[in-house]
C-alpha positions in Angstrom: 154.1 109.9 191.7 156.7 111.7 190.1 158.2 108.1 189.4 155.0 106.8 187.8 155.1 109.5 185.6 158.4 109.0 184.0 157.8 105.6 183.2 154.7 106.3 181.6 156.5 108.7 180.0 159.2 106.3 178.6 156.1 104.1 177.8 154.9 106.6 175.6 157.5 107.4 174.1 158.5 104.5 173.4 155.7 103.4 172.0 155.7 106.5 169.7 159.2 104.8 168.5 157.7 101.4 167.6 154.7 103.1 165.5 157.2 105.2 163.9 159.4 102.1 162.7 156.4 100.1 161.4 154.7 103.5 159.4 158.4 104.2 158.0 158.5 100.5 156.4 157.9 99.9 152.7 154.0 99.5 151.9 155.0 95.8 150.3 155.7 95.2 153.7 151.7 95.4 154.5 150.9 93.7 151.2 149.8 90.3 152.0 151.9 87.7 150.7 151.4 86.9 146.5 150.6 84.0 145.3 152.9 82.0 143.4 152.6 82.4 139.2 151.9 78.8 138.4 152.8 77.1 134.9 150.5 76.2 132.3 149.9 72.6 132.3 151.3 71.1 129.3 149.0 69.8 126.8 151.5 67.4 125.7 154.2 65.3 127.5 157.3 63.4 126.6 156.3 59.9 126.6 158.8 56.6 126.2 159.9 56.3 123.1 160.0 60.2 122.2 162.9 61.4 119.8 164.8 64.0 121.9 167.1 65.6 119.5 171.0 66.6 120.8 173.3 69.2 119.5 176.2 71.0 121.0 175.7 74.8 122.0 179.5 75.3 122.8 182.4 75.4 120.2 184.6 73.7 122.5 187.2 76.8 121.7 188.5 76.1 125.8 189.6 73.7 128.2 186.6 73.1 130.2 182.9 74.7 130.2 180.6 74.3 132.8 177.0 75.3 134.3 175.1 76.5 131.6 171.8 78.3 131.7 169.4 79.2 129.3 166.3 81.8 128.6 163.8 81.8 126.0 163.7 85.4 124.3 160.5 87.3 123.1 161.2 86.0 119.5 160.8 82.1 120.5 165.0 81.9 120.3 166.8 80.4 123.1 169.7 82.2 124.7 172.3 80.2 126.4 175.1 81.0 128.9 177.8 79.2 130.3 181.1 79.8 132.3 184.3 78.8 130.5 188.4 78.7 130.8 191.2 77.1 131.0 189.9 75.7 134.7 187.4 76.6 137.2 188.1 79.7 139.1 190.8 80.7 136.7 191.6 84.1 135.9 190.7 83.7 132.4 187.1 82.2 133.0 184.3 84.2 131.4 180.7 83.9 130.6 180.0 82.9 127.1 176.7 82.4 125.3 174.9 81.3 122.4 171.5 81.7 120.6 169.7 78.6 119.4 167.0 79.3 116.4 163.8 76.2 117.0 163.4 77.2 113.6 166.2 76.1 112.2 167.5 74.0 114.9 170.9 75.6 115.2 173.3 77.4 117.9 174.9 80.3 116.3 178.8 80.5 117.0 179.7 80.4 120.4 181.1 84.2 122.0 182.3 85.5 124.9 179.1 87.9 126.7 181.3 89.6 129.8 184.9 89.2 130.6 185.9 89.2 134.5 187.5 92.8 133.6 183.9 94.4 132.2 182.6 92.9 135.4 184.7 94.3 138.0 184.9 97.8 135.7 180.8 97.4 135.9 180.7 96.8 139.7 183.7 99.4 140.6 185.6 96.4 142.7 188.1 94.2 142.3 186.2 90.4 141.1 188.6 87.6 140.6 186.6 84.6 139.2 183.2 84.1 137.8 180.8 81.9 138.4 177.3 80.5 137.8 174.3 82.1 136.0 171.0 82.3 135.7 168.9 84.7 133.5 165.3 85.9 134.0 163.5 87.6 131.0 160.7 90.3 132.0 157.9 90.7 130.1 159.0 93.7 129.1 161.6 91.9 127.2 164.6 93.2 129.8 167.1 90.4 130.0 168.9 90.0 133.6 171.4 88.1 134.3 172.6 86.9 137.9 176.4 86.2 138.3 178.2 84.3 140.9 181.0 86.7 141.4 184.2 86.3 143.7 186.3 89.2 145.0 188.6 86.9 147.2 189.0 83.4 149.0 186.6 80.6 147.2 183.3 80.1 146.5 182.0 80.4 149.7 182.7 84.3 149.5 180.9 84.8 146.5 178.2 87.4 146.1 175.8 87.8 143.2 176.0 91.0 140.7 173.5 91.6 138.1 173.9 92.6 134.3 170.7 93.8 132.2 170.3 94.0 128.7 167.4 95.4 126.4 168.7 93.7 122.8 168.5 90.1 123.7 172.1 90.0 124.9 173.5 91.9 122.5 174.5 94.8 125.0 174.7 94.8 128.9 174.9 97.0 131.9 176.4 96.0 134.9 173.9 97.2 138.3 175.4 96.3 141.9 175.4 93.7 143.5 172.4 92.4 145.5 172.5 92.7 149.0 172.4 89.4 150.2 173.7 88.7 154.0 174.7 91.0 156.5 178.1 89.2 156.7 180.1 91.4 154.5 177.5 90.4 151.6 179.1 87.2 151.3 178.6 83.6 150.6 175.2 83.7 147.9 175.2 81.7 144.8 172.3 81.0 141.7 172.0 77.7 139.7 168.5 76.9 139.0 165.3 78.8 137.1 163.4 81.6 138.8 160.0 81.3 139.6 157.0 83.9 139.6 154.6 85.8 142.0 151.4 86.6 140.8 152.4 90.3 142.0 155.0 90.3 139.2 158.2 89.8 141.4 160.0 86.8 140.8 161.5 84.0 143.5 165.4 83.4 143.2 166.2 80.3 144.3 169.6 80.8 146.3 172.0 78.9 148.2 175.0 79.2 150.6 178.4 77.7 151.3 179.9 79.9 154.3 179.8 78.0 157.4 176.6 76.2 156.9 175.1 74.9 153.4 171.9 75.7 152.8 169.2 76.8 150.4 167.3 80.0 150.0 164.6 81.9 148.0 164.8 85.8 147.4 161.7 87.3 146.3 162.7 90.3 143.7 161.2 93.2 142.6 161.9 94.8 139.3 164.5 96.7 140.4 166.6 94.0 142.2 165.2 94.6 145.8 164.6 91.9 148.2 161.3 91.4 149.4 161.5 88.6 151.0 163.7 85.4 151.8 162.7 82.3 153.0 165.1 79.6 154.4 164.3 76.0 152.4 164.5 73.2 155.3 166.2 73.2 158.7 169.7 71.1 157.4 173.0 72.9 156.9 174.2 70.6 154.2 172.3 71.3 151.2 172.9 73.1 148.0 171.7 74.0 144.7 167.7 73.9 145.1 165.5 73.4 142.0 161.7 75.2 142.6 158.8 73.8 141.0 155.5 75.7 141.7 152.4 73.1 141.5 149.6 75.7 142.7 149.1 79.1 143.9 150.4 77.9 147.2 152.3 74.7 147.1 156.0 74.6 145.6 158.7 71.8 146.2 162.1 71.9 146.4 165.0 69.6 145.5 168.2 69.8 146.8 171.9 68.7 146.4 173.0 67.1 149.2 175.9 67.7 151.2 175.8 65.7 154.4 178.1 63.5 154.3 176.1 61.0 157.1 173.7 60.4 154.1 174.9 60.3 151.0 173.8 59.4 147.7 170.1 60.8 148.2 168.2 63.7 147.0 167.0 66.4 149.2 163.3 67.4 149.3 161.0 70.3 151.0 157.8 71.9 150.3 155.8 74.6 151.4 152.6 74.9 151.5 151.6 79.0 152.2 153.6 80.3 148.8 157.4 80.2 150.7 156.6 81.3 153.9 157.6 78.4 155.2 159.1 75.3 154.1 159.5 71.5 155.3 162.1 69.5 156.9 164.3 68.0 154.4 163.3 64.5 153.4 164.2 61.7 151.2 163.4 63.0 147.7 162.9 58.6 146.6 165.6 59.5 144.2 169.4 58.2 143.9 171.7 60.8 144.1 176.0 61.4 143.8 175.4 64.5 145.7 174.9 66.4 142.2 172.2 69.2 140.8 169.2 68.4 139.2 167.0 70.1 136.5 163.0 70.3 135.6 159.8 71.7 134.9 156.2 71.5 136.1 154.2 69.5 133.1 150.6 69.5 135.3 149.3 68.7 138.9 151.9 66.8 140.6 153.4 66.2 137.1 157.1 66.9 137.0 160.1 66.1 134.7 163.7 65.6 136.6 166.5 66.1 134.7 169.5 64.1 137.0 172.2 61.5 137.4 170.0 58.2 138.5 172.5 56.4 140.6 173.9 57.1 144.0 177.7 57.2 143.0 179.0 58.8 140.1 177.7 61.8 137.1 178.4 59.5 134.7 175.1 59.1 133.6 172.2 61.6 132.5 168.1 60.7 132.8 164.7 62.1 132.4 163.0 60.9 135.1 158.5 61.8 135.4 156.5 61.6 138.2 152.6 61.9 138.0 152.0 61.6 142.0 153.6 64.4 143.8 157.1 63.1 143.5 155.9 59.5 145.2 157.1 57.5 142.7 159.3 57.9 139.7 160.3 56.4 136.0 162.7 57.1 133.6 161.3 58.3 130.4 164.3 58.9 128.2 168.0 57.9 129.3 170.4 60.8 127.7 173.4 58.7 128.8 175.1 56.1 130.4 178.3 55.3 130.9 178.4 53.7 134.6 180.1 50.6 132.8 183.2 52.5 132.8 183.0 52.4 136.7 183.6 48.2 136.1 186.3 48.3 134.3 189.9 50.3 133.8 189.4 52.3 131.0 192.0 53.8 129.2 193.2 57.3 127.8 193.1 55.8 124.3 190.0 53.7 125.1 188.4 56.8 126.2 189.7 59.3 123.5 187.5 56.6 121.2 184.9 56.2 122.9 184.7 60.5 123.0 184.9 61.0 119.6 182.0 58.1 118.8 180.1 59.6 121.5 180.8 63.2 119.8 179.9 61.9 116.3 177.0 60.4 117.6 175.2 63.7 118.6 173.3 65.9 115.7 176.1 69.0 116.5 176.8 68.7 111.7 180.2 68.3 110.8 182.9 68.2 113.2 186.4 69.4 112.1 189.5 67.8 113.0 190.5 70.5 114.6 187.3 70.6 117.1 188.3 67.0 117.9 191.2 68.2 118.8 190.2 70.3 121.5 187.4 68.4 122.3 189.6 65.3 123.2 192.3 67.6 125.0 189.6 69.2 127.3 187.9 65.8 127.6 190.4 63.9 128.9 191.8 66.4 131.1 188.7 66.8 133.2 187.7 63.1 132.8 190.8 61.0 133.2 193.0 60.5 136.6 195.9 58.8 135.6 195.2 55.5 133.5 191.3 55.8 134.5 188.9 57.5 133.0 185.2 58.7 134.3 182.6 60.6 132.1 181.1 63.1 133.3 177.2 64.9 132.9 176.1 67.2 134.9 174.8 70.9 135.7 171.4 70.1 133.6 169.0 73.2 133.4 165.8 73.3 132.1 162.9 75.5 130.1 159.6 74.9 128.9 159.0 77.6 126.0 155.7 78.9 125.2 155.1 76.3 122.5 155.6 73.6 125.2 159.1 72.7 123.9 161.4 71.4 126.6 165.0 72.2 126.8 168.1 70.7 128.3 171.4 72.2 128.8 174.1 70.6 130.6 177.8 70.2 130.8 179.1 67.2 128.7 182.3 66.2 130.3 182.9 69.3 131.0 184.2 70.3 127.9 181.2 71.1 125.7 177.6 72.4 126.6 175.0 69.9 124.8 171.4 70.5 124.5 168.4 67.9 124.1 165.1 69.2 122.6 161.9 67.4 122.7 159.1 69.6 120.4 155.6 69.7 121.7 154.2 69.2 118.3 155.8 65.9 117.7 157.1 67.1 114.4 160.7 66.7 113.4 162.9 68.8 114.8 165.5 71.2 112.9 167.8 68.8 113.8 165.9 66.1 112.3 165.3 67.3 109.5 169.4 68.4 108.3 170.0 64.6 109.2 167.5 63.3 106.7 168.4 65.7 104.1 172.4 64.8 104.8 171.5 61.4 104.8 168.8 61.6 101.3 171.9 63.2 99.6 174.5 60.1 100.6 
């Protein structure tokens, strides 16, 4: 008896434990799940044909720039971030940024936004590269800013910090870092868009390199806590995922892939019960070099891709549309191509012509001799291997402003951040209209 009674004692107290832990948890814990925020569908829609205008948001002032990002601000302007130095991972790399006016149709002067130095005085630790970022404006008219930071090792110890500014960028204050993973907070890195909850919090998409690739999404609240995170897939060799949200419940994922036993595909997922949980990864019936992809919702199984369109090389740049749920694709505007350069030996001074007719060739206004300069220095650096030379487009990122604009970012041979604008309204575009005047005046 006396036995009976302690272990109905340890029952019950027990018990007492368990209802304990559940009252003690958050109340958005009993919430039920938000829905996802979904996009307004776009009244109107790049066709064939369209005139996408290009400029250049970087100065090209160093050696190599890379993974932009970009946020419209309450004002209708378009701030723009990048990483840049002398390399990747160099001590000197810092994020730069700069603000492009649809009224006018041009980038103000490129600047540096936060040094490696204000970000390690900002986070009270030691951070010895910087990395990708991506920005989320609140309606509020907060700017954050995540940051791939890097204490020690590669990128696969990496952890994300977060800068907020209330003057468009002007100003920033560093917060902590998120807390990620239980493994020493290590190993999580941004690249593509947030997307919204109809709560208010927003979805990080997320990704890993430590041990196992693999993509993530972190539900947010406003102050940077983590509500929730859901796994994308059940592969370890993926990276980079782009989030499209097609209905209150239904997103899809894309994916870089990084399993080498199937290259030169794109990875897809979806789920279907707002993130809880998310497919296999599948064939996303795209060609892929194993690169990251951009794009934007337009309508119902309407979606713009922003990618390289072969399975080899990032040497070419389309905007691919899909009107079916991603089961068939077309290209609707092709931003480059150079794969003819994989036929055929092409030279430093082949190349250094072909850059600066390319360069000329975009609406970026006069180009000094001095910006060639640079341009070519950094270009053929981190294009050319020996006698051969590859170009290079990647990183693209994309926006849909509230006037249905779209905008591209993406690194341009990784030595300048170019932009492509298509405007809703099918007028001429800043851009545009500085040619004609330059050319009225000739």
């Amino acid at each position: 008896m006396d036995n009976f009674k302690q272990k109905t004692a340890h029952l019950i107290v027990g018990a007492l434990l368990v209802l304990g832990y559940f009252a003690s948890l958050p109340a958005h814990v009993w919430e039920p799940e938000p829905a996802f925020a979904v996009p307004a569908p776009a009244i109107h829609a790049p066709r064939s044909g369209d005139a996408w205008a290009l400029n250049f948001a970087s100065d090209g002032t160093t050696l190599q720039t890379h993974a932009a990002s970009m946020a419209e601000l309450p004002d209708g302007r378009i701030r723009a971030f990048w990483f840049a130095g002398s390399r990747e991972g160099a001590a000197d790399v810092a994020i730069h940024s700069s603000v492009f006016d649809p009224v006018t149709g041009v980038w103000s002067d490129e600047h540096v936004l936060l040094t490696r130095a204000q970000v390690s005085e900002g986070l009270g630790r030691y951070v010895r590269k910087l990395g990708n970022v991506v920005p989320v404006v609140d309606d509020d008219g907060r700017l954050r800013l995540y940051m791939v930071v890097v204490s020690f090792g590669g990128w696969a110890a990496s952890r994300l910090a977060v800068a907020e500014s209330m003057d468009d960028g002007k100003s920033w204050h560093i917060s902590d870092g998120l807390v990620t993973s239980p493994f020493f907070n290590l190993s999580t890195l941004v690249k593509a868009p947030p997307i919204h909850f109809s709560d208010g919090s927003i979805g990080l998409p997320v990704y890993h390199e430590l041990a196992a690739k693999f993509g993530e999404v972190l539900r947010l609240d406003e102050d940077n806590r983590i509500l929730q995170r859901s796994r994308i897939g059940r592969l370890r060799e993926s990276l980079q995922p782009l989030v499209l949200v097609d209905s209150p419940a239904h997103a899809v994922a894309f994916l870089r892939n990084a399993n080498n036993s199937r290259p030169g595909i794109l990875w897809r997922s979806d789920t279907d019960d707002t993130g809880q949980s998310w497919s296999a990864l599948s064939d996303g019936q795209l060609p892929n070099p194993g690169s990251a992809v951009g794009g934007v919702r337009l309508g119902d199984g309407h979606w713009l891709l922003v990618a390289n369109n072969n399975a080899i090389e990032r040497d070419d740049l389309y905007i691919l549309e899909t009107r079916d749920h991603g089961q068939s694709w077309r290209p609707v505007h092709i931003m480059h191509d150079d794969a003819d350069l994989r036929e055929q030996a092409v030279s430093v001074d082949n190349f250094r012509s072909l850059v600066r007719t390319r360069m000329t060739s975009i609406g970026a206004g006069p180009i000094t001799e001095e910006q060639h300069a640079r341009v070519m220095k950094a270009a053929i650096r981190n294009n050319c291997r020996g006698e051969r030379c590859l170009s290079q487009f990647d990183y693209p990122y994309v926006i849909r402003t509230r006037s249905g604009d779209i905008h591209i970012v993406y690194s341009w041979k990784k030595s300048l951040i170019a932009h492509a604008w298509w405007r809703a309204d099918g007028q001429p575009s800043g851009v545009d209209q500085r040619q004609a005047r330059l050319e009225a005046a000739q």
